[in-house]
VMD Tcl script that draws the C-alpha trace (Angstrom):
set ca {
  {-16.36 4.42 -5.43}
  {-13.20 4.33 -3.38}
  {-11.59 6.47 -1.07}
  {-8.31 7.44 -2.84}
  {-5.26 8.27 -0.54}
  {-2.40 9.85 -1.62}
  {1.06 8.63 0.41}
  {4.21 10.32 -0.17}
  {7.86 8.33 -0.18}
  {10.55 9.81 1.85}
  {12.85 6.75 0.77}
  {13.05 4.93 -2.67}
  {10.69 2.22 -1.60}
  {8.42 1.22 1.33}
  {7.50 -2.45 1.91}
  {3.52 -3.44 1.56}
  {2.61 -4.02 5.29}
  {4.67 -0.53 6.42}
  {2.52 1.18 3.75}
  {-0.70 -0.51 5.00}
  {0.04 0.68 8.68}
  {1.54 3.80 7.57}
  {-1.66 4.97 6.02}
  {-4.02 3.40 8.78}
  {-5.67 1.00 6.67}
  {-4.29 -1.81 8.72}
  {-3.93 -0.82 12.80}
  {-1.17 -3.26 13.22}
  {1.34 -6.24 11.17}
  {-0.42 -8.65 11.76}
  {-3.91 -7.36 10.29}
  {-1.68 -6.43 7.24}
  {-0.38 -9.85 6.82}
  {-3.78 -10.78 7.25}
  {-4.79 -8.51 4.58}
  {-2.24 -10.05 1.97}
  {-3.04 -13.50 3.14}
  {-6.91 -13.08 2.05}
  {-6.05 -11.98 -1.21}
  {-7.37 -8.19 -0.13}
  {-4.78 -6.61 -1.68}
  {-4.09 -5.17 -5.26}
  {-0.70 -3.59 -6.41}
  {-1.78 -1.86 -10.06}
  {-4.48 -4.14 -10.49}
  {-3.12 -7.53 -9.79}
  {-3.52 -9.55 -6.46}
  {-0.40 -9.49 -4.49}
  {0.76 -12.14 -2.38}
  {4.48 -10.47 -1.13}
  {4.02 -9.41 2.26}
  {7.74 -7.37 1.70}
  {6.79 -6.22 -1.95}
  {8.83 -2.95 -2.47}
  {6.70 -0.04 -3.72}
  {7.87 2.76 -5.49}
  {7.25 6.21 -6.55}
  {3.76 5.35 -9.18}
  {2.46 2.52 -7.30}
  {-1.40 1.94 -6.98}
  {-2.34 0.17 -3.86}
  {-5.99 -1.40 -3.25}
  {-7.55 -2.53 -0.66}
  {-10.84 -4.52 -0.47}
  {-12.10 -2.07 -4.02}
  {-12.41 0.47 -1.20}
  {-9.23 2.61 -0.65}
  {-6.68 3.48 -3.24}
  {-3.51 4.39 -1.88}
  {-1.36 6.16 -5.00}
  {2.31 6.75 -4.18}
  {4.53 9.44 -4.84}
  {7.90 10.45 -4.34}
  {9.01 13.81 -1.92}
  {10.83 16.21 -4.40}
  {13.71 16.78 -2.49}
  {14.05 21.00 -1.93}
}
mol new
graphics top color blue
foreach p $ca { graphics top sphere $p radius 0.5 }
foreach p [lrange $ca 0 end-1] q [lrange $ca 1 end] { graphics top cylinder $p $q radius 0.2 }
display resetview
C-alpha cells in the first residue's frame, strides 16, 4: 500500500520536479529528472514524461506505486 502525502499549493500551480523536491521524495533536480526520465512517475494514473508539467489544486502524484502525493489548494483566510 502506499504512503499517501498530502501537499498544499500556495500558488496556482507547482511544476513536477519542485513538487518532487518539495515533498522530499527526490533530494535534489537532478534525481527528479531522473525520476521522470525512468518512467517512475504517474500524474492521475498516467506516466508522465514533462519534467515542467504544471500541477494544480486535485492532482494525484505517484511515485514508484509507493508514495501518493494528493494536492490541494491553501484557502486563502
Amino acid at each position: 500500500m502506499a504512503e499517501e502525502i498530502a501537499f498544499s499549493l500556495r500558488t496556482p500551480h507547482i511544476d513536477l520536479l519542485q513538487l518532487l523536491k518539495a515533498t522530499g521524495l527526490c533530494a535534489t533536480g537532478g534525481e527528479a529528472k531522473w525520476a521522470v526520465e525512468e518512467e517512475r512517475v504517474l500524474v492521475n494514473g498516467e506516466t508522465e514524461l514533462r519534467k515542467r508539467r504544471k500541477l494544480r489544486d486535485g492532482d494525484v502524484i505517484d511515485l514508484d506505486g509507493e508514495f501518493l502525493v494528493r494536492i490541494s489548494s491553501v484557502n486563502p483566510t
